[in-house]
C-alpha positions as CSV (number, residue, x, y, z in Angstrom):
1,X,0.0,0.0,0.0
2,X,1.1,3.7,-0.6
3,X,1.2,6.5,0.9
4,X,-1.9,7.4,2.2
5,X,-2.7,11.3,0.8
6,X,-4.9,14.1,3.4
7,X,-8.3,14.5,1.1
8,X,-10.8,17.2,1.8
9,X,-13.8,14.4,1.5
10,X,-12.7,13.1,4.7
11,X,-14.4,15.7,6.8
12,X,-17.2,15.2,4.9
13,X,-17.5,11.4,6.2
14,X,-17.2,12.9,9.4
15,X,-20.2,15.1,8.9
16,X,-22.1,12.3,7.5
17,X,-21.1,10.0,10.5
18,X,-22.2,12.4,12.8
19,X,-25.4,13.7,12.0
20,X,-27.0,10.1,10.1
21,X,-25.7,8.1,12.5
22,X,-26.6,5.2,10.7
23,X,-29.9,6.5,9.4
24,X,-28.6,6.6,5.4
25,X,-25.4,4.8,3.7
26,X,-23.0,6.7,1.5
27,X,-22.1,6.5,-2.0
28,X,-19.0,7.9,-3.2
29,X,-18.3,7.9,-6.7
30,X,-15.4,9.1,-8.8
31,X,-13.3,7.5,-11.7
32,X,-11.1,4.6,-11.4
33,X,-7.5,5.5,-9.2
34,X,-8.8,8.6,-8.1
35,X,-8.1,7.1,-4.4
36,X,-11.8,6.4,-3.3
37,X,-10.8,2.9,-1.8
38,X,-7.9,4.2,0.3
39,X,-9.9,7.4,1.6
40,X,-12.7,5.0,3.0
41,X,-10.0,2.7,4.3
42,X,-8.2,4.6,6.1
43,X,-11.6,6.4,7.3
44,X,-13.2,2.9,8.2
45,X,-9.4,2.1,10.4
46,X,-9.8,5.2,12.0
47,X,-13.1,6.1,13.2
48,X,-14.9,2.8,13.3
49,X,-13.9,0.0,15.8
50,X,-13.7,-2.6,13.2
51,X,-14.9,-2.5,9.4
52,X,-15.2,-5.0,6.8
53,X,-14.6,-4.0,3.4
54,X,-15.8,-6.1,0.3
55,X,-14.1,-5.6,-3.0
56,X,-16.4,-6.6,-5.7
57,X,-13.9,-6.7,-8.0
58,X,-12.4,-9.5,-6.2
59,X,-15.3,-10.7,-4.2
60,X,-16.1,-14.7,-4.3
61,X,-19.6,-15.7,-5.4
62,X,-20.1,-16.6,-2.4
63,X,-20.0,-13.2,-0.8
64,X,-22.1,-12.2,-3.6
65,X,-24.7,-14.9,-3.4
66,X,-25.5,-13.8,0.0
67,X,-27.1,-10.2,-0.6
68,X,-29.9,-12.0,-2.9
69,X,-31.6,-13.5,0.0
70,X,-31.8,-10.6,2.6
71,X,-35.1,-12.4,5.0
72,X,-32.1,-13.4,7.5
73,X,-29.8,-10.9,8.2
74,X,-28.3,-12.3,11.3
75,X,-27.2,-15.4,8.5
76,X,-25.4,-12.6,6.3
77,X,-23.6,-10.8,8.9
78,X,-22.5,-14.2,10.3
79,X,-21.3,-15.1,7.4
80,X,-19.9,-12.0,6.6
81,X,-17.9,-12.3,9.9
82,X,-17.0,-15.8,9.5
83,X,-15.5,-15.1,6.0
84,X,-13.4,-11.8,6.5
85,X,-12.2,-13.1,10.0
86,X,-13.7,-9.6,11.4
87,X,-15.4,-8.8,14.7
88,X,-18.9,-6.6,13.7
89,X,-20.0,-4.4,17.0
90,X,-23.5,-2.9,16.7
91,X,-23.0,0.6,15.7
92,X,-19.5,0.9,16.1
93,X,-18.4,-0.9,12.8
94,X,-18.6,0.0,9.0
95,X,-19.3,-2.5,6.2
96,X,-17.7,-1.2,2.7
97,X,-19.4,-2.1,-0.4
98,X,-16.1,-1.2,-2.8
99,X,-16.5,-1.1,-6.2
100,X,-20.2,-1.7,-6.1
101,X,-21.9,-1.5,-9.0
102,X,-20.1,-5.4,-9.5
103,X,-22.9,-6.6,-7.7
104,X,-26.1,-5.0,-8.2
105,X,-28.1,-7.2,-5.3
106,X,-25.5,-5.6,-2.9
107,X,-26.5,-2.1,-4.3
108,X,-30.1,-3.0,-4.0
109,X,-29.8,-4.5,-0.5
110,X,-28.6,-1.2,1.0
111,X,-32.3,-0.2,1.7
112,X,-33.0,-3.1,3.6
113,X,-29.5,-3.0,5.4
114,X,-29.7,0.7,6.7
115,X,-32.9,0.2,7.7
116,X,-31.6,-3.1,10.1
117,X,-29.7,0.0,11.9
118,X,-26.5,-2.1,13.3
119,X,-23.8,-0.8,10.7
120,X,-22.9,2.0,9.0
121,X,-22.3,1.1,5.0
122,X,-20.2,3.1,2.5
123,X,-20.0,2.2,-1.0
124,X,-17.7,3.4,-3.9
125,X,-18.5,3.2,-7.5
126,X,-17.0,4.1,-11.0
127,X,-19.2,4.0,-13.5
128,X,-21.8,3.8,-11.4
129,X,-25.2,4.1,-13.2
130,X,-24.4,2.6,-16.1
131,X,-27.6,1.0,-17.3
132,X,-26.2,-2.3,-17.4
133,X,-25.7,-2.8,-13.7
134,X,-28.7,-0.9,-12.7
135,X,-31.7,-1.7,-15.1
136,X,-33.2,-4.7,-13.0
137,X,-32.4,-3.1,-9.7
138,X,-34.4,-0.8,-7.0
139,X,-32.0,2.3,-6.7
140,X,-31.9,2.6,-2.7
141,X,-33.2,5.9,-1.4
142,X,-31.4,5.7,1.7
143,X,-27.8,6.7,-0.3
144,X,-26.3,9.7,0.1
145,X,-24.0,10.5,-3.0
146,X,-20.7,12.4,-3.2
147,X,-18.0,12.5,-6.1
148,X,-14.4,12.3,-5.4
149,X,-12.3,14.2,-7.5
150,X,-8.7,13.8,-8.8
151,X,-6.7,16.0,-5.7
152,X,-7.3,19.5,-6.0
153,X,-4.1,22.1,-5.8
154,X,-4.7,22.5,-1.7
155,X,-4.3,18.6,-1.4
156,X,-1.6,18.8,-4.1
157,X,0.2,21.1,-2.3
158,X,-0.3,19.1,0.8
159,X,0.8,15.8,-0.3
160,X,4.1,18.2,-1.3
161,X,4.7,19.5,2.5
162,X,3.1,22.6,2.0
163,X,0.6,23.2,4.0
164,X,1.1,27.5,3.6
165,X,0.6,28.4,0.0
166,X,-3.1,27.7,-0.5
167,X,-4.4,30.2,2.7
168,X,-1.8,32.8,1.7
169,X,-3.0,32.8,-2.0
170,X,-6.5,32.9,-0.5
171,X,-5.8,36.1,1.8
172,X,-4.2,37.5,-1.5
173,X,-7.1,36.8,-3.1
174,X,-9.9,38.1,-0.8
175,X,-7.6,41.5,-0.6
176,X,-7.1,41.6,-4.3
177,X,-4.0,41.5,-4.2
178,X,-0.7,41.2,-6.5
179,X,2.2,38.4,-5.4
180,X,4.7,40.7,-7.3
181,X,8.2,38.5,-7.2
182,X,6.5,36.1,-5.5
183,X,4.5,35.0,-8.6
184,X,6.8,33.8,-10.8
185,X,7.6,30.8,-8.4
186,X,3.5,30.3,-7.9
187,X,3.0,29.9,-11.3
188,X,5.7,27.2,-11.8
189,X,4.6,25.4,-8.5
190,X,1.4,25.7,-10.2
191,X,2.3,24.1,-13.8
192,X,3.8,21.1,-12.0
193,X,0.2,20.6,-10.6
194,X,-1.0,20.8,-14.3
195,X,1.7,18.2,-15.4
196,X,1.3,15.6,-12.5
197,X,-1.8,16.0,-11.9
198,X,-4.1,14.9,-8.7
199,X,-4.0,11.2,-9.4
200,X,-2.5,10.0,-6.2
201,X,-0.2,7.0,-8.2
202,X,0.6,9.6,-10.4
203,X,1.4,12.0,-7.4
204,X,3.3,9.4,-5.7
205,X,5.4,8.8,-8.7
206,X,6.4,12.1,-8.8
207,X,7.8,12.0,-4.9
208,X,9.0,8.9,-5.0
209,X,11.3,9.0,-8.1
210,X,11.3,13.1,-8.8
211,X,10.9,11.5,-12.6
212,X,8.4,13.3,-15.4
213,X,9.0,9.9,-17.2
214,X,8.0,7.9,-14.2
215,X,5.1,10.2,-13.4
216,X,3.9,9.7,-17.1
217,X,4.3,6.2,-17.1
218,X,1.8,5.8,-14.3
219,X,-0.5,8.2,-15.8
220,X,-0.3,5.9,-18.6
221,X,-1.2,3.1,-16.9
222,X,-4.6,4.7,-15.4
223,X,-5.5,5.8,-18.7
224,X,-4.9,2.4,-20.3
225,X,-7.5,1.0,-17.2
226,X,-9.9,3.4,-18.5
227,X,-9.7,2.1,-21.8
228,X,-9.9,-1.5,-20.7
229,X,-13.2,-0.1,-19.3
230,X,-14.6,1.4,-22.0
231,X,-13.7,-1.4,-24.1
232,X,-16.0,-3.6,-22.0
233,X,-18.6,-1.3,-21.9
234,X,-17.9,-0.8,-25.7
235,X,-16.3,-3.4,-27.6
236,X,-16.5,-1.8,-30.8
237,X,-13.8,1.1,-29.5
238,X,-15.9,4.1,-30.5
239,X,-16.3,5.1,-26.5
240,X,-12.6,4.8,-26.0
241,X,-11.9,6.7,-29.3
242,X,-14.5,9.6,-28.1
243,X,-12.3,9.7,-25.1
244,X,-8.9,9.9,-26.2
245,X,-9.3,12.5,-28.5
246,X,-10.3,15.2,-26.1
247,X,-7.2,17.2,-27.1
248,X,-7.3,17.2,-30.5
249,X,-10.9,18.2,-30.1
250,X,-10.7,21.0,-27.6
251,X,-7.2,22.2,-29.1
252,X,-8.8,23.1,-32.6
253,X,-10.3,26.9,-33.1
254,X,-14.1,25.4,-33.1
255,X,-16.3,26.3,-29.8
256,X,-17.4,22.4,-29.1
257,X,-16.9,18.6,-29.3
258,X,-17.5,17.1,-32.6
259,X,-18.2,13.5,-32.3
260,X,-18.9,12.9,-35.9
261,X,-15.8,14.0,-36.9
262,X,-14.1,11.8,-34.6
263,X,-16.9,8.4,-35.2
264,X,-18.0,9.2,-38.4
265,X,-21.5,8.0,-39.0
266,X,-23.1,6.6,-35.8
267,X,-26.7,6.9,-35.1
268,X,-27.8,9.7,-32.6
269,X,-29.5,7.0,-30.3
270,X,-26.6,5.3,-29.9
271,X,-24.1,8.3,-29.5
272,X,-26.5,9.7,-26.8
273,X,-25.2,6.4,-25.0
274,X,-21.6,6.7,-25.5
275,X,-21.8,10.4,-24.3
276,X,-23.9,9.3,-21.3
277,X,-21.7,6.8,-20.4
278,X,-18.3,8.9,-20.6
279,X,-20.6,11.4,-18.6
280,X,-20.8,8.8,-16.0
281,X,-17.6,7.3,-16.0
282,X,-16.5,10.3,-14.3
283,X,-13.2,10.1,-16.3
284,X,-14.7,13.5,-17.8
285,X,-16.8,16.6,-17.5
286,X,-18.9,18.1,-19.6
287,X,-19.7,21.9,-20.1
288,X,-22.7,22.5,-22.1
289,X,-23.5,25.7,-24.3
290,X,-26.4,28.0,-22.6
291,X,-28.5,28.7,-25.0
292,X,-30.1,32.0,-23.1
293,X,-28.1,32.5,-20.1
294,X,-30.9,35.3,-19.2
295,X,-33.2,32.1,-17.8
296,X,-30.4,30.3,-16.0
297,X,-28.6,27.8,-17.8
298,X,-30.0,24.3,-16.4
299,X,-33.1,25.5,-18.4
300,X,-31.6,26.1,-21.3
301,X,-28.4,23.9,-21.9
302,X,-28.1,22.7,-25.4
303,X,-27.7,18.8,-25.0
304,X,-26.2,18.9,-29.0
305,X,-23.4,21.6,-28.0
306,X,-20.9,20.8,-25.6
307,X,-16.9,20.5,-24.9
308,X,-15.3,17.7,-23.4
309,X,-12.9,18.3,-20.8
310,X,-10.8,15.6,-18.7
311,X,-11.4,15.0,-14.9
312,X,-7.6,15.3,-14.8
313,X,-5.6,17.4,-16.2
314,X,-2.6,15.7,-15.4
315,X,-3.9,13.1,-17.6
316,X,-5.1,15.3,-20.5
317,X,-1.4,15.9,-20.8
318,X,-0.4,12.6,-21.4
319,X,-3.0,12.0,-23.8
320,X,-2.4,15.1,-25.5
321,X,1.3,13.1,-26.4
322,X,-0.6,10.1,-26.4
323,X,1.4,9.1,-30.1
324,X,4.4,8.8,-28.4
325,X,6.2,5.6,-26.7
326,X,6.0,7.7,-23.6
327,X,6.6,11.5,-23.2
328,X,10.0,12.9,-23.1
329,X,10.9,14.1,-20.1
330,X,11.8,17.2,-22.5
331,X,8.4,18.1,-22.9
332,X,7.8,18.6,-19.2
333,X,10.8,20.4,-18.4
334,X,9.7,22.8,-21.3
335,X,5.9,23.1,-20.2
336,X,7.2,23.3,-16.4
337,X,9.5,26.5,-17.5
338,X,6.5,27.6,-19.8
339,X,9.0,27.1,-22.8
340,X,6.9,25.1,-25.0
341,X,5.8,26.7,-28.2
342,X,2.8,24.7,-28.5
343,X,-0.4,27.2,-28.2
344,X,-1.1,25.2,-24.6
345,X,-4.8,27.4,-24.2
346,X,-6.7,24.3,-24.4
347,X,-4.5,22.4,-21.2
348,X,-5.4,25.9,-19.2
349,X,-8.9,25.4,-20.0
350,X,-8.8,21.9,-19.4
351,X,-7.7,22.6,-15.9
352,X,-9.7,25.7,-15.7
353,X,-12.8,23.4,-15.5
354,X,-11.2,20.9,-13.3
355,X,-10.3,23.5,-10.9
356,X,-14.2,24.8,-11.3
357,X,-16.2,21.2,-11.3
358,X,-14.5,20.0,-7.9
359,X,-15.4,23.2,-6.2
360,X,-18.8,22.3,-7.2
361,X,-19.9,24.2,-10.2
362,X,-21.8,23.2,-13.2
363,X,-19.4,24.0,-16.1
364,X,-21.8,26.1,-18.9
365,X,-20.5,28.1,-21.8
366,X,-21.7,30.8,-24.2
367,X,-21.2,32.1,-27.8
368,X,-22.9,34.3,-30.0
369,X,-21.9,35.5,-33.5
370,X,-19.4,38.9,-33.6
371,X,-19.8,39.0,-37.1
372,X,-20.2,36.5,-40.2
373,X,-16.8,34.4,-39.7
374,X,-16.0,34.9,-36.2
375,X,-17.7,34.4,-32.6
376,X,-17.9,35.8,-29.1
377,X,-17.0,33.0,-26.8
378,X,-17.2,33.0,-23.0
379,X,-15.6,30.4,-22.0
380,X,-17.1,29.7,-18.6
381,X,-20.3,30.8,-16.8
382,X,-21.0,30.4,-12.9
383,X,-24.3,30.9,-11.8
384,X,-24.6,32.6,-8.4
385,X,-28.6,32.9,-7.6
386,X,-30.0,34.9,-10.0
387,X,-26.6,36.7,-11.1
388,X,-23.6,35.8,-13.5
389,X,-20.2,35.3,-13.1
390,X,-18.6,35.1,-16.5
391,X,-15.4,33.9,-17.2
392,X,-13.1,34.4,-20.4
393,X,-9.4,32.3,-20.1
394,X,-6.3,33.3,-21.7
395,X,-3.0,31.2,-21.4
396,X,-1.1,34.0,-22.1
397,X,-0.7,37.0,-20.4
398,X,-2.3,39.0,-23.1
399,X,-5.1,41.0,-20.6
400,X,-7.4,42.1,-23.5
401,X,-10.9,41.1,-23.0
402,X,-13.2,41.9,-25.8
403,X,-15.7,38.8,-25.5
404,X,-16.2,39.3,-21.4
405,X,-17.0,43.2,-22.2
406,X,-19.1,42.6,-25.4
407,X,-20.9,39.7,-23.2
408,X,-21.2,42.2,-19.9
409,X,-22.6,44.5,-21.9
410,X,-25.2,42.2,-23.8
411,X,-26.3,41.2,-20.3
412,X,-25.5,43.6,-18.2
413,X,-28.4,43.3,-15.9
414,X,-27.4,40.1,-14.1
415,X,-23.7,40.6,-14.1
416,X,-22.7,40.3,-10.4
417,X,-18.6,39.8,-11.7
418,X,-16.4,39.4,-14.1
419,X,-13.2,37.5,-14.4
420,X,-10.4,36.9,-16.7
421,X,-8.7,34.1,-15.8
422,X,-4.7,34.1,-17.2
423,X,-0.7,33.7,-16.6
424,X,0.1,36.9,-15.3
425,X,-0.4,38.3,-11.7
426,X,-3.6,39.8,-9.8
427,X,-4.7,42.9,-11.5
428,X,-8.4,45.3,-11.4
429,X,-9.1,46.2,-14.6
430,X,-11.9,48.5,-14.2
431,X,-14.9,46.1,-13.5
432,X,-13.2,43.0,-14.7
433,X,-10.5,41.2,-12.3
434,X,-7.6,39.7,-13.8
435,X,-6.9,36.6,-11.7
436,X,-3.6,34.3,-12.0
437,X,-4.6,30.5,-12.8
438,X,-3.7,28.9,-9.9
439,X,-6.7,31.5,-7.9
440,X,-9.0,29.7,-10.0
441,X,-9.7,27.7,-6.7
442,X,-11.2,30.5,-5.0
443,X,-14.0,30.9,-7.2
444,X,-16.0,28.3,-6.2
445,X,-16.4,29.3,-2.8
């Protein structure tokens, strides 16, 4: 076992601990690697007397066989007991479901199990409601649902030793103001987040061999697992392919995804389905165009227009030189100086909306025509009540902003702020503030 990474989720076991006390079970999803097992682990050692934790992955048929009969539950947990060698104590133990959606009937059972009141139960799922483990199956009600998400830069920064940087850049933040010398070295602390990334084995890579090539060749590896997964789900390869070529597809000039030009023909049923379940898979996240972002944008988010991002954008890097036996360790010495020539926008947007969906936003964006060749484009909207936040990214420190003022001006009646998110340090520029990358983080709160 590895090192075992501080995760902000943690607290929110607590909370749930606390206040159900038993009462509902918890469901934490998130993509393959992204360290859901450990985290409930190490919770289950620590605040439990004793836990037993089923991989369903690995789990015998036996253990399976015994949530399809749940009229004696005093059998199951004896069984349960007998089998993992483990103590249960009525509400002071945990039973994890790991990997759950490998056994449906142990899904189901939940219901039944929370409502027998002498355990707690956690589960963790990746691609979790995908139809074909869920179809013949009572969803429990009694689940409460939360997503882990590749580390974040606090945790990052933790599982580096730093435990100062994040609340200082916050205080700069809240005060608005600039780092000066000081940003230079933020930013570059910063690009090594966007190269690793906030998979922990590709995190633990990094400290244990200080080694791009290393830290790529695990990233490789958990991208390879996603494709073996998409490949089951998929076996003609067309899910995998839509996945893979997130780039390619966010690094060209056009404002969305365009699966046909990456499938060819495929019927819109079945597309709707491979969409869904890379949707679910959690491997990605979606931003979808608002339509009229006057009538907030759940109403009207067009299903046919939306970009792709990855959940990772430590990841997206690797794909990105996906062609290559593995990438040179050149090509992260020149993106961790900023030296690479490459137009990198799209891997700034890419963790733009990383940064964004794990503080809990919806990711929406918005274009509208400047004139007959060319578009407005903001590339991300928050919704804060009845009020906008938009948001126009720049990987450069060019500061000019003629989309955000031509889009604050079109809908000027719920702007609340406006931000333009680049490389350069924190700077007011009348109503619009200029915010670094790495304060991205702050936004969501």
């Amino acid at each position: 076992m590895g090192r075992i990474f501080k995760r902000k989720l943690y607290d929110q076991l607590l909370e749930w601990k606390r206040i159900q006390n038993g009462k509902t079970a918890i469901l934490i999803e998130g993509a393959r690697r992204v360290g859901k097992s450990t985290l409930v682990e190490q919770f289950a050692k620590n605040e439990y007397e004793s836990y037993i934790l089923i991989d369903f992955n690995e789990a015998s048929e036996e253990v399976k066989s015994l949530f399809n009969n749940l009229m004696n539950k005093d059998y199951i947990f004896l069984q349960l007991q007998s089998i993992y060698n483990v103590v249960l104590k009525n509400r002071k133990s945990v039973i994890i479901f790991d990997e759950v959606q490998n056994c449906p009937q142990a899904r189901q059972a939940i219901k039944y199990l929370v409502k027998d009141g002498r355990y707690d139960y956690i589960e963790t799922g990746s691609l979790i409601s995908i139809k074909k483990n869920t179809k013949n199956i009572t969803l429990p009600s009694e689940e409460e649902r939360v997503t882990l998400y590749p580390m974040d830069y606090e945790e990052f920064r933790w599982a580096m030793g730093d435990e100062v940087t994040v609340p200082l850049l916050r205080t700069f933040y809240e005060q608005r103001l600039p780092l000066d010398k000081a940003h230079r070295e933020k930013m570059r602390d910063f690009r090594l987040y966007m190269l690793v990334g906030g998979m922990p084995q590709a995190v633990e890579a990094y400290l244990e061999t200080n080694n791009f090539s290393m830290v790529d060749r695990a990233k490789r590896g958990i991208i390879r697992i996603y494709q073996d997964d998409f490949q089951k789900l998929d076996s003609s390869g067309r899910l995998e392919t839509l996945f893979i070529n997130i780039p390619s597809q966010l690094s060209q000039t056009s404002n969305r995804y365009k699966p046909f030009s990456v499938l060819g023909k495929v019927e819109e049923d079945k597309l709707m389905e491979f969409l869904k379940d890379l949707e679910d898979s959690k491997t990605t996240l979606f931003s979808y165009h608002s339509n009229d972002p006057n009538v907030g944008m759940s109403l009207t988010k067009d299903i046919s227009k939306f970009k792709i991002f990855c959940a990772d954008t430590g990841l997206f890097v690797t794909l990105a030189f996906w062609d290559k036996d593995y990438t040179e360790n050149v090509i992260y010495q020149k993106l961790l100086n900023d030296k690479l020539s490459t137009n990198l926008g799209y891997v700034y947007e890419n963790m733009i909306a990383q940064m964004l969906a794990t503080s809990g936003n919806s990711l929406f964006y918005y274009t509208w025509p400047k004139d007959e060749t060319h578009n407005y484009e903001i590339d991300f909207l928050l919704s804060r009540g009845a009020k906008l936040h938009p948001i126009e990214v720049k990987s450069s420190g060019y500061n000019s902003h003629k989309s955000l003022d031509a889009f604050c001006e079109k809908f000027s009646h719920i702007i609340e702020r406006r931000y333009l998110i680049y490389t350069k340090d924190l700077k007011k520029d009348k109503e619009t503030l200029l915010l670094p990358v790495y304060m991205t983080l702050f936004l969501g709160e």
